[in-house]
C-alpha atoms as one frame of an Amber mdcrd trajectory, in Angstrom:
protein
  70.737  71.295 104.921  68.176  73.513 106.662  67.926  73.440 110.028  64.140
  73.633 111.939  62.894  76.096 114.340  63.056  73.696 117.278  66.727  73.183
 116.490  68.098  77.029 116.136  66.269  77.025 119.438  68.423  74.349 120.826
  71.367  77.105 118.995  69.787  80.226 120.616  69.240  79.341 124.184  72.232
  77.380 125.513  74.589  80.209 123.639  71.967  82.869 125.616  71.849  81.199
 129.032  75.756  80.917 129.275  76.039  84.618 128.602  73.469  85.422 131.014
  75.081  82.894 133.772  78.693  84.979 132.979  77.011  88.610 133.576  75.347
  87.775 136.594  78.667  86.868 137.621  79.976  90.154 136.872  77.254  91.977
 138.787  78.122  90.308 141.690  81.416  90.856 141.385  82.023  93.748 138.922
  85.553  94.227 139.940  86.812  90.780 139.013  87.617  91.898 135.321  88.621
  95.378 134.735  89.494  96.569 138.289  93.602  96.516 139.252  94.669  96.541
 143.031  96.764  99.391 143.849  98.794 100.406 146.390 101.475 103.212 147.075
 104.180 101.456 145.339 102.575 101.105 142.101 100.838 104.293 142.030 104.367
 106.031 142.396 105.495 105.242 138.785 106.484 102.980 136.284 109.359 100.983
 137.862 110.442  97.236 138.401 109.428  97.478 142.210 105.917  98.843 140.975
 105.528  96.676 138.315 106.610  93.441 140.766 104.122  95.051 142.641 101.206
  95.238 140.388 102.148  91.678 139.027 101.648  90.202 142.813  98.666  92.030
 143.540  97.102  90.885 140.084  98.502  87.869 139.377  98.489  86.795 135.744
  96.118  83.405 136.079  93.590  85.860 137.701  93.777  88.307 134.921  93.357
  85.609 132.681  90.523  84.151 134.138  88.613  87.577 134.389  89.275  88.069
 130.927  88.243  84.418 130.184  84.711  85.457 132.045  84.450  88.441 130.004
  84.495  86.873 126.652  82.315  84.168 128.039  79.709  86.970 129.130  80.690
  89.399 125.848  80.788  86.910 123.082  78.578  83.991 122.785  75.539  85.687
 121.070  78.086  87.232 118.067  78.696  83.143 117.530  75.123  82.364 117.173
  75.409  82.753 113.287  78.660  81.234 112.682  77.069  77.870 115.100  73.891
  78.176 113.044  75.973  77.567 109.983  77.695  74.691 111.416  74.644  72.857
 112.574  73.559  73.654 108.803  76.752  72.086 107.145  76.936  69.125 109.445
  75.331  66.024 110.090  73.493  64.987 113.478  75.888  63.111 114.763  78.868
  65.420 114.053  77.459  68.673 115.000  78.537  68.929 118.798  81.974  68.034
 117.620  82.212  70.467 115.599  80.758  73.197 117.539  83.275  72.500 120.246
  86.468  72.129 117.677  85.280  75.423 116.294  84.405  77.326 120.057  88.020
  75.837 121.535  90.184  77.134 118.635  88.512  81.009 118.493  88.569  81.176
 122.553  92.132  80.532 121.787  92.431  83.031 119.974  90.855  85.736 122.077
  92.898  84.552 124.911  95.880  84.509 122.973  95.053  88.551 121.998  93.828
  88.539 125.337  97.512  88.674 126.859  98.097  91.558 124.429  95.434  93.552
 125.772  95.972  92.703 129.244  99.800  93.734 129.326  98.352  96.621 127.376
  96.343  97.430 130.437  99.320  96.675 132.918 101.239  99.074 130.914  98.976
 101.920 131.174  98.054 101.161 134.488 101.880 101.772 135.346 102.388 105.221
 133.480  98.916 106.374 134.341  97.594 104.575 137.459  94.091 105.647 138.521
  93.680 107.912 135.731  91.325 107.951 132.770  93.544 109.175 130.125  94.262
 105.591 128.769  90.660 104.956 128.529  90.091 107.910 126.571  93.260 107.627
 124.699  92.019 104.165 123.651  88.570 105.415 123.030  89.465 107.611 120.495
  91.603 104.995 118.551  88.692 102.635 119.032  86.214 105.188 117.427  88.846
 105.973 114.568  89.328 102.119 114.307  85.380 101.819 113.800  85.594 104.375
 110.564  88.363 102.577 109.110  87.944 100.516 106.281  90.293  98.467 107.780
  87.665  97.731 110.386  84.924  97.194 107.696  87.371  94.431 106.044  87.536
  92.306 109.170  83.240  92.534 109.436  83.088  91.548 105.995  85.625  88.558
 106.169  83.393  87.609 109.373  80.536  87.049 107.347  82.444  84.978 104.915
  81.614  81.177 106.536  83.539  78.622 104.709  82.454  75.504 102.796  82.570
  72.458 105.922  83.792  68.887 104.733  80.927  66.430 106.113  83.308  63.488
 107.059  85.927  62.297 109.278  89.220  64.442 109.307  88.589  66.821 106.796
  85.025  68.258 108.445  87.507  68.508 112.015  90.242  70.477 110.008  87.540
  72.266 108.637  86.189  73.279 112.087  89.218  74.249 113.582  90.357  76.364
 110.411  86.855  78.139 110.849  87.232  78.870 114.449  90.766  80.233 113.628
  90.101  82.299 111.037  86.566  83.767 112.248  88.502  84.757 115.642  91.618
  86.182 113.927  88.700  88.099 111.792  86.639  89.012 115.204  89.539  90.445
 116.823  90.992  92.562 114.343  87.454  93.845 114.700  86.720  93.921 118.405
  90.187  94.537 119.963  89.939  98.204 120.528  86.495  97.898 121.764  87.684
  95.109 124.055  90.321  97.395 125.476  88.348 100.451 126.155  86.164  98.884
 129.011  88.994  97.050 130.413  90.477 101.013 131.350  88.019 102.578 133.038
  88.290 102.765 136.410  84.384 103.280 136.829  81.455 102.434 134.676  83.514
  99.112 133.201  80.271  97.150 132.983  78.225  99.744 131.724  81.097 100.014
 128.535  81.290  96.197 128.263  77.598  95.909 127.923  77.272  99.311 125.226
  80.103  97.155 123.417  78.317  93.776 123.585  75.299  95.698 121.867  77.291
  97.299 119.237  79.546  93.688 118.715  76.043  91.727 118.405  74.637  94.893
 116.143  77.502  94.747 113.415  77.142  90.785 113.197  73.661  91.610 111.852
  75.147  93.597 109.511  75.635  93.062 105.983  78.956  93.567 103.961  79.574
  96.791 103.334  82.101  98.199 100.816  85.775  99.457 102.258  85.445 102.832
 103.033  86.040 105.454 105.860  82.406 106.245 107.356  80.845 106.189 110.456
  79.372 103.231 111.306  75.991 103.574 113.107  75.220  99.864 113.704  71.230
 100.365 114.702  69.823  96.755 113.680  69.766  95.231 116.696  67.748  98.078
 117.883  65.439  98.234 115.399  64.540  94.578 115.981  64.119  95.122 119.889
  61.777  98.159 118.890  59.854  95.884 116.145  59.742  92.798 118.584  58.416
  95.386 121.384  56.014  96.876 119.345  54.405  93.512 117.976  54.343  91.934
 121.720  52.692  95.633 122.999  49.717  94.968 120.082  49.128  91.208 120.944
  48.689  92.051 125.039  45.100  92.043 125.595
């Protein structure tokens, strides 16, 4: 089944709009996701007073719900292709059920990896409070994660979108077990690039914006063989620079 123009655009802009609504929400409040409060306590040391501390100056359900806002403003467009091939593979009638099986079981996932990375962060932010040594600790592992063909695997399995039943229970099983396995594949990709913004102590949005680019860039990708290489992922450039030009010739 083929899906029409009119329809990817009923794909494109919703998945596009509730991006957009999440990063204007981090403009106006840039510190809700990446900044930790301080005070003298915590900045003394890793110890159970600082880390009691940190934990009631932070508290969990509001690190959870910044992180919940940054997938929401990091993630949607790397789903546009996995959506597009649900609204191929299913019928009318079953296609919002399916989208929403599929989107509920990989945010699950990311906020499940999620708690990882944000006791990651707590961690760090103990030993090295205020400091940008994690940040570029993690940055290096990130960029050594991005040559590894261990990286290159979990693009490649991302790519791979499974066969969906068309009826009843089986096409909802068959949601769900995409959505798991497309978000266990997307964060064994993205989870050092997730972290690294999350560190810095300036600049955060800059980094999760760079990432978002390079995320959206590798989607458009095709599978590559296993290898260790550097991965310059310039696609989603050259489209911007292709769609620019074209739009430049047709002004009057």
């Amino acid at each position: 089944m083929t899906i029409s123009g009119p329809e990817r655009a009923r794909i494109y802009i919703p998945i596009l709009l509730i991006s957009a609504i999440a990063w204007m929400m981090l403009l106006v409040n840039p510190g809700s996701i990446t900044t930790l409060a301080h005070c003298p306590v915590t900045d003394s040391g890793a110890s159970s007073a600082s880390l009691s501390m940190l934990l009631a100056m932070n508290p969990p359900s509001s690190m959870a719900a910044g992180w919940a806002l940054m997938l929401i403003a990091m993630m949607p467009a790397t789903l546009i292709a996995p959506i597009g091939h649900i609204f191929e593979r299913s019928f009318k009638r079953r296609r919002a059920r399916s989208v929403i099986l599929f989107v509920t079981v990989y945010a699950a996932i990311w906020m499940t990896a999620g708690s990882v990375l944000l006791a990651t962060k707590l961690a760090l932010s103990l030993l090295a409070p205020q400091s940008y040594l994690p940040a570029v600790a993690v940055g290096i592992i990130a960029f050594v994660w991005q040559c590894s063909p261990i990286k290159q695997r979990c693009l490649n399995r991302g790519h791979n979108h499974r066969e969906l039943a068309a009826f009843g229970i089986a096409a909802d099983r068959d949601a769900l077990r995409f959505g798991m396995t497309h978000g266990l594949w997307c964060v064994g990709s993205c989870w050092a690039l997730m972290l690294f913004p999350m560190l810095l102590a300036q600049g955060h949005l800059a980094a999760m914006a760079a990432v978002t680019f390079l995320m959206i860039s590798e989607r458009l990708e095709q599978p590559q063989p296993l290898s260790w290489t550097l991965r310059l992922r310039g696609k989603l450039m050259r489209i911007l620079i292709g769609q620019t030009r074209i739009r430049l010739h047709r002004l009057p």
